[in-house]
C-alpha positions in Angstrom: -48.1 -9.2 -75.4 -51.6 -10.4 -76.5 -53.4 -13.2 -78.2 -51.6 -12.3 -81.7 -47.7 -11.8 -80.8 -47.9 -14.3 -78.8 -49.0 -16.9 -81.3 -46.7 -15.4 -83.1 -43.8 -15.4 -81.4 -44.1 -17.2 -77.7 -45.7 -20.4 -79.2 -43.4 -21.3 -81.9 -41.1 -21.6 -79.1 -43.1 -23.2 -76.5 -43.6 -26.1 -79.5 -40.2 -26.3 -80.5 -39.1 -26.7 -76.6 -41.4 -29.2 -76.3 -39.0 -31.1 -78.3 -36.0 -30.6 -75.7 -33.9 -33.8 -74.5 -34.7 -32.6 -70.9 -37.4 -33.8 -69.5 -36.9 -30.7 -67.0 -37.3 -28.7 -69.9 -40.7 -30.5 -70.8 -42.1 -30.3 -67.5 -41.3 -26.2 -67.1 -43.0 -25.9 -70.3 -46.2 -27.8 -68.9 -46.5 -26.2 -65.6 -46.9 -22.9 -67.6 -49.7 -24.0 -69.4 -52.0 -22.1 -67.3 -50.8 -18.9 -68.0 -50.6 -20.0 -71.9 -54.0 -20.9 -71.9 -55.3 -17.5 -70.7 -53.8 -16.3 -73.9 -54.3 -19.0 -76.2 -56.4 -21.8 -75.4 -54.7 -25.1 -75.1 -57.8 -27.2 -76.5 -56.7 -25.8 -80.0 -53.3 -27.1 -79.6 -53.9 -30.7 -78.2 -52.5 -32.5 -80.8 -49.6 -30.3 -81.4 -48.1 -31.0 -77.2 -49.5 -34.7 -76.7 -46.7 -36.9 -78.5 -44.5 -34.6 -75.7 -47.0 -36.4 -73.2 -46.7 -39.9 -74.7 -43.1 -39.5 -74.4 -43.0 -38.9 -70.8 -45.3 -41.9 -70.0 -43.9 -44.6 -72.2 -40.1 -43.4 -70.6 -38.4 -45.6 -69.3 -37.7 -44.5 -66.1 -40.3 -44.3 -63.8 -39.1 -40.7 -62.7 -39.9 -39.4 -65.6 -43.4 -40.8 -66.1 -44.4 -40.0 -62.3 -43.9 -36.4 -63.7 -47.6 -37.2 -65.8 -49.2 -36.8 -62.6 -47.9 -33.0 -61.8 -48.6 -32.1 -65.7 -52.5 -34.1 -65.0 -53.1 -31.5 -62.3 -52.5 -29.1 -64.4 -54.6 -30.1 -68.0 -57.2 -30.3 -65.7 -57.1 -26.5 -65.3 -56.8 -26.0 -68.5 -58.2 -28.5 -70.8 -62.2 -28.8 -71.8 -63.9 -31.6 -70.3 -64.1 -33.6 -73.5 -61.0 -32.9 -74.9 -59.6 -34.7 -71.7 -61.6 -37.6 -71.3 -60.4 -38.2 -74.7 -57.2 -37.4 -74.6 -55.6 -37.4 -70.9 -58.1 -39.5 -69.3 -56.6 -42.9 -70.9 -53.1 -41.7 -69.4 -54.2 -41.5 -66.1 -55.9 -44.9 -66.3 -52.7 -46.6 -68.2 -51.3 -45.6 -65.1 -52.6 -48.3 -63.2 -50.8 -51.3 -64.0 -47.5 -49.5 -64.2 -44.8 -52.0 -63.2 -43.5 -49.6 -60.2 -45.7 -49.1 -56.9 -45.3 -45.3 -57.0 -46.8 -44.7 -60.2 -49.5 -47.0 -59.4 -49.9 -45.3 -56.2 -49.8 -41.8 -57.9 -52.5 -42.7 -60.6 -55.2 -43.6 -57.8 -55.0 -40.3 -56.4 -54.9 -38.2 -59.1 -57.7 -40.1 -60.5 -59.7 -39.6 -57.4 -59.0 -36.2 -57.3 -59.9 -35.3 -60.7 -63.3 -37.6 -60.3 -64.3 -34.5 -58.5 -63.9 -32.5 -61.8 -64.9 -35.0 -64.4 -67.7 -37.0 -62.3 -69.9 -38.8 -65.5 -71.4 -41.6 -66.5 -68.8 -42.1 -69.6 -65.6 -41.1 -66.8 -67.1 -44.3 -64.3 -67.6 -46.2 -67.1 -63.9 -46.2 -68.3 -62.8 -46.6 -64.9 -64.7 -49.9 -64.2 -63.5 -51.1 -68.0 -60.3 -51.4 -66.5 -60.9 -52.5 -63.1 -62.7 -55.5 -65.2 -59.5 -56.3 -66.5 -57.5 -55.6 -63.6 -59.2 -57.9 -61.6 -58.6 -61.1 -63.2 -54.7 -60.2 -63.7 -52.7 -62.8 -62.7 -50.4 -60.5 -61.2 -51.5 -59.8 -57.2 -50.0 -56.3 -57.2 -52.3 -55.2 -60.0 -55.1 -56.7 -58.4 -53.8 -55.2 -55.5 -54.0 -51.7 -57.0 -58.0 -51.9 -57.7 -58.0 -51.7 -53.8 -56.1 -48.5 -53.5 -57.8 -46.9 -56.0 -61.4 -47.7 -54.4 -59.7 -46.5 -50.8 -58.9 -43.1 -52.7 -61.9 -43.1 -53.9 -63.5 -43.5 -51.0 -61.7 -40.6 -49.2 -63.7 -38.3 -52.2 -67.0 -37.2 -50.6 -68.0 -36.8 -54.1 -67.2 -40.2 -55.0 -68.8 -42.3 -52.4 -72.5 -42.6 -53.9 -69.3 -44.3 -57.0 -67.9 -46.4 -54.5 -71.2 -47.8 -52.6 -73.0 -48.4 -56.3 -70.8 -49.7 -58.3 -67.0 -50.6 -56.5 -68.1 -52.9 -53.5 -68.3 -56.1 -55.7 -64.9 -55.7 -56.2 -64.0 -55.1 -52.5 -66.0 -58.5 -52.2 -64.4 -60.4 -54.6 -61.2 -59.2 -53.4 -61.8 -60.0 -49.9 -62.0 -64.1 -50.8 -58.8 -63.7 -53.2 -55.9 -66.8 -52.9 -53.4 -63.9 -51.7 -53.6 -63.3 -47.9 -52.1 -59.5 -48.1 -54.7 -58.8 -50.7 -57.7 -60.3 -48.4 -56.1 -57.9 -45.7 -56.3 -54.8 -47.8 -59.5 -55.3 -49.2 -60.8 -56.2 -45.6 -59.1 -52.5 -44.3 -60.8 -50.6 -47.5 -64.3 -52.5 -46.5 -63.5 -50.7 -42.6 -63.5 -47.4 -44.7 -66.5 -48.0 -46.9 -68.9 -49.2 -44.0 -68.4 -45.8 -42.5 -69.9 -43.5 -46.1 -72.5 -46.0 -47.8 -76.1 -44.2 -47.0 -78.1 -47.5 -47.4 -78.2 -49.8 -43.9 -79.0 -52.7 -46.5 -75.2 -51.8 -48.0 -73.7 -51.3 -44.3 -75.0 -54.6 -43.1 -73.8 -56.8 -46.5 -70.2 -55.1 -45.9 -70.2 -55.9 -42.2 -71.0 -59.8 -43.5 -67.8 -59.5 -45.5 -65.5 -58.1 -42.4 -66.9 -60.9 -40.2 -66.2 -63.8 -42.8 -62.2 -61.9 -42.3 -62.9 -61.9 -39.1 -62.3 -65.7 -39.3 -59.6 -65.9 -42.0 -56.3 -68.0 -41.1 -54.0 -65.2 -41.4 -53.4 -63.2 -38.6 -52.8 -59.8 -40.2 -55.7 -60.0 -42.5 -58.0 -60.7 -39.1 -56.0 -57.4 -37.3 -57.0 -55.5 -40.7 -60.9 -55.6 -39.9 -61.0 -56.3 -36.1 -61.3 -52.4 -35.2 -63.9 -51.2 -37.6 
């Protein structure tokens, strides 16, 4: 139909669907983006679709805002660099100290997958703003969540120079933490790390930390690191 009918005609619907009571609705509307965009660029129209986006992540049923995730994969397709940074990028981080596992779970991977696309000084720098206050969170799955994140991270070739500069103190700190299933995680994260740092100075400081586990009074957190 073209740029001009389809402004014209397609869009006004698209927006007033994004209005629909179904979430299902929503999230058909979203995984067409792409071909919208080839039309009419989605940049110009931020504004108009992302109170249909708060919506879906401030639901409150977590089967609805897991569906931010599947609609991330997407804006990244479509969206320019800046516009999501500003926009989407604080989504994807909110996701983080979600109150259920999977959305937790599902917001470290997509935002080690999209590191890949959005790699910058500005995108690390937002990152370790929240780690900073997930760390000190009194809750342990939160601070159980900074590990996961730096594991998927880790699993990025294009994040590892990330993960070796500026994410091992956390691994550290983590690794002396009150909680013994946290010491265990952050123990079987530092067994991943040790295998993609490039510096032997790095290598040899993580292998301190596994053999301080090594020694720790819980079993399972001594299996975690014992077959680096």
């Amino acid at each position: 139909m073209g740029k001009t009918k389809t402004n014209e005609y397609i869009f006004p619907i698209f927006l007033a669907l994004l209005n629909d009571d179904n979430h299902d609705i929503r999230l058909a509307l979203f995984k067409n983006l792409c071909a919208l965009n080839e039309v009419i660029k989605i940049d110009s129209c931020i504004q108009t679709i992302f109170p249909s986006l708060m919506d879906i992540i401030n639901n409150k049923s977590w089967r609805i805002r897991i569906q931010l995730v599947e609609i991330v994969e997407i804006m990244v397709k479509t969206l320019s660099s800046s516009l999501f940074i500003e926009k989407i990028f604080p989504l994807c981080i909110s996701c983080l100290t979600d109150s259920v596992y999977a959305i937790r779970e599902a917001g470290c991977k997509i935002l080690a997958s999209i590191y890949k696309t959005y790699k910058s000084d500005n995108f690390e720098k937002k990152i370790l703003d929240k780690l900073n206050e997930m760390k000190v969170n009194s809750n342990y799955l939160i601070r159980n969540t900074i590990i996961s994140l730096i594991k998927n991270l880790a699993n990025e070739k294009k994040s590892h120079e990330f993960v070796e500069k500026k994410l091992l103190g956390y691994l550290y700190k983590l690794s002396k933490d009150k909680i013994s299933n946290i010491r265990m995680n952050s123990g079987a994260a530092l067994v991943v790390c040790i295998h993609i740092v490039n510096s032997n100075e790095v290598a040899n400081e993580i292998n301190s930390y596994i053999e301080d586990l090594k020694k720790d009074s819980d079993i399972d957190v001594v299996n975690a690191v014992s077959h680096k």
